[in-house]
N, C-alpha and C positions, 0 to 999 in steps of 0.2 A: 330459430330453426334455420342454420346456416345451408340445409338442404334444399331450402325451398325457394324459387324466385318471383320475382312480377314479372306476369306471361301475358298477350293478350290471348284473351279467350275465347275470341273464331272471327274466321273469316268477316265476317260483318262490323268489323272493330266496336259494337256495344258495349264491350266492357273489358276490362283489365283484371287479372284475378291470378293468385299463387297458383303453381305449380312446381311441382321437379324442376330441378335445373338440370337440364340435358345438357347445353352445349348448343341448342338451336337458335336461332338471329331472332323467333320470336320472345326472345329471353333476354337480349341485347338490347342496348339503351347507347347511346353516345348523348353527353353530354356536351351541349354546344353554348360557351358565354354569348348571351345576348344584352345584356344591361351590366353596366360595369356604374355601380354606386360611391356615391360620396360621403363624408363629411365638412363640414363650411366650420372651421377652427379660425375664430378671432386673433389674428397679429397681436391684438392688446392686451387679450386676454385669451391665452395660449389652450386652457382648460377649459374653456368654454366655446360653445359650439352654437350653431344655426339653428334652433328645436321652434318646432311645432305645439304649441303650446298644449300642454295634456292629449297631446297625440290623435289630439279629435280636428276632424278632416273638415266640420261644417264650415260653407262658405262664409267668411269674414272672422274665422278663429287669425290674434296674431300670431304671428309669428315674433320669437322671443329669443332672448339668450340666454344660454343656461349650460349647468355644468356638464360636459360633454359624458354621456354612461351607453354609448352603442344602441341604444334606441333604434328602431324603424323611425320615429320621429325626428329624428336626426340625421336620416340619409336623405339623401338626393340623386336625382340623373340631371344633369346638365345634355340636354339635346341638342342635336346637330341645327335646329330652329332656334336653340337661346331659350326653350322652356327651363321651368327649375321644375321639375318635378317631385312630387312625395313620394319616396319609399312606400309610405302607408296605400298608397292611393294615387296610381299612374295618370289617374285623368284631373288630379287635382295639381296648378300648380302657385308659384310665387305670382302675389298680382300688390298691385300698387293702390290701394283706399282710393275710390272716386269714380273711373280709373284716373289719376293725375300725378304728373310729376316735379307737381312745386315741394317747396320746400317744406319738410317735415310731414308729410304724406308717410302715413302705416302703413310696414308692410305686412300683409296677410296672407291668407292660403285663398284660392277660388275654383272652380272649375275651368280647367284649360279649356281656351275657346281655339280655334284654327284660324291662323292667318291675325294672330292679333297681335297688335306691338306693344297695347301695353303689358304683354307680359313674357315679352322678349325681353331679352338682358345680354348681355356682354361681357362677360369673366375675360379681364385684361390680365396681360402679364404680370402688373405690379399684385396682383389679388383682389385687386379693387371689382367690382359686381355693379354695372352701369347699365340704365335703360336705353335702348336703344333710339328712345323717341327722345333724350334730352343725355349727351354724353359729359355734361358737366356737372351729373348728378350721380351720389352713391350711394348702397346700399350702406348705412352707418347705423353704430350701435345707439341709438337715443338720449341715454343719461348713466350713471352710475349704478342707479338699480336695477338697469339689464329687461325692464318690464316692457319694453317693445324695441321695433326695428325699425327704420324708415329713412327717409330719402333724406340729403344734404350735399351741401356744394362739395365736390372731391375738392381736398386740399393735401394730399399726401400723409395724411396720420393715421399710424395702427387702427385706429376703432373703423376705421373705412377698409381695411383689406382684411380678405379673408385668405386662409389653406386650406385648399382642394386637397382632402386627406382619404386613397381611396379604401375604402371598406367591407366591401363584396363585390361580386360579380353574382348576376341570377343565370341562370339556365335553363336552354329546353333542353327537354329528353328525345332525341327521334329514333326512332324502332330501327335497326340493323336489317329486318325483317322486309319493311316497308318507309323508306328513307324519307318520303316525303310526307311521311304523318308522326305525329306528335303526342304525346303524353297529353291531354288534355282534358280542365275542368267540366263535364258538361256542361251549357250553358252558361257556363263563368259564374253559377253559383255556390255561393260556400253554405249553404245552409247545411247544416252536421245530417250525412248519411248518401248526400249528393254524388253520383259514381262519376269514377274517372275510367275516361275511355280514351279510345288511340281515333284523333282526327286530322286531317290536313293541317299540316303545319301552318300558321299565317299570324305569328307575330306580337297575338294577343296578349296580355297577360295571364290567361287561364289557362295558359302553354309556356 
C-alpha cells in the first residue's frame, strides 16, 4: 500500500504505526550510515573469506575460512580501537585462544571486553591483520583444509594478508519531526512481536 507510511504515533514516542502519508516530518526518516562493514578476502585464496564458523556467536566458536557467500558471518566492523567485530553480533569480537599470542594460537569469536589488547589488532597496509600486543605475529590461514585461523610469524606470504572488501553500510533512521530521536528496538529485544518505538538517538545497535 504505496499510500501508507511509518508514522510515530503521538507525542509520547511509544510506538511507531502506518498511517497516510501526508507530507508531515512525523512521516520522515533520514537515513544516516553509521557502520560501514566488511569482508576479510584471503590474498591466497581470493574466493575465500574470514567466516564465522556456522554463524554461531558462542564464545570459543573458531573462526574459519571458507567460501566467501555474503553471509552476516562473514562481515566485520573493524573499529577506531582495532576491535574486529561480528556483523552477527556487535559485542562479540575476534580474540586470540588463551588470551596468547605465541605461535599457532586459534583464532576465535569472544565477547568484546573494553580496554583490552588482546583483542586489538592492527590492519596494516600490506593486508596483513597483526595483534597489537606482539607486531611480529599474523593472523594466517592454518593449513590447506581451511578448518581454522591463527597466529604465525608475518613473513610476507598471501595466506597472511587479507582484502578489506566493503559490503554494507547499517543505518539509523532519525525522525525529521524530532532529530535527536531515533527509530528504535525497544529494549534491544528481538523476541517476534517486540514494538518499535522513536527514542533518543545513542548509538546502540537497536538504532
Amino acid at each position: 500500500d504505496n499510500g501508507k507510511c511509518i508514522d510515530i504515533q503521538n507525542a509520547n514516542f511509544q510506538g511507531i504505526h502506518l498511517w497516510e502519508c501526508n507530507g508531515t516530518n512525523d512521516k520522515i526518516w533520514r537515513a544516516i550510515p553509521v557502520v560501514s562493514l566488511i569482508e576479510l578476502r584471503s590474498e591466497e585464496f581470493p574466493t575465500k573469506c574470514f567466516d564465522l564458523s556456522s554463524a554461531n556467536t558462542a564464545n570459543g566458536n573458531v573462526i574459519h575460512l571458507w567460501e566467501c557467500n555474503g553471509t552476516p558471518a562473514q562481515h566485520w566492523l573493524i573499529d577506531s580501537e582495532g576491535y574486529i567485530r561480528s556483523a552477527l553480533d556487535l559485542n562479540k569480537c575476534v580474540d586470540p585462544r588463551g588470551p596468547s599470542t605465541e605461535l599457532g594460537t586459534q583464532i576465535q569469536i569472544w565477547d568484546c571486553v573494553d580496554n583490552y589488547q588482546y583483542q586489538q589488532w592492527s590492519y596494516q597496509s600490506d593486508g596483513t591483520i597483526r595483534p597489537v600486543l606482539d607486531n611480529e605475529k599474523c593472523i594466517d590461514i592454518k593449513n590447506a583444509d581451511f578448518q581454522g585461523i591463527h597466529l604465525w610469524e608475518c613473513n610476507g606470504t598471501n595466506d597472511k594478508k587479507w582484502r578489506a572488501v566493503p559490503v554494507v553500510s547499517l543505518v539509523e533512521l532519525r525522525s525529521e519531526e524530532f532529530p535527536t530521536k531515533c527509530f528504535d528496538l525497544s529494549s534491544a529485544n528481538t523476541a517476534n512481536g517486540n514494538v518499535i518505538h522513536l527514542w533518543e538517538c545513542n548509538g546502540t545497535p537497536a538504532q
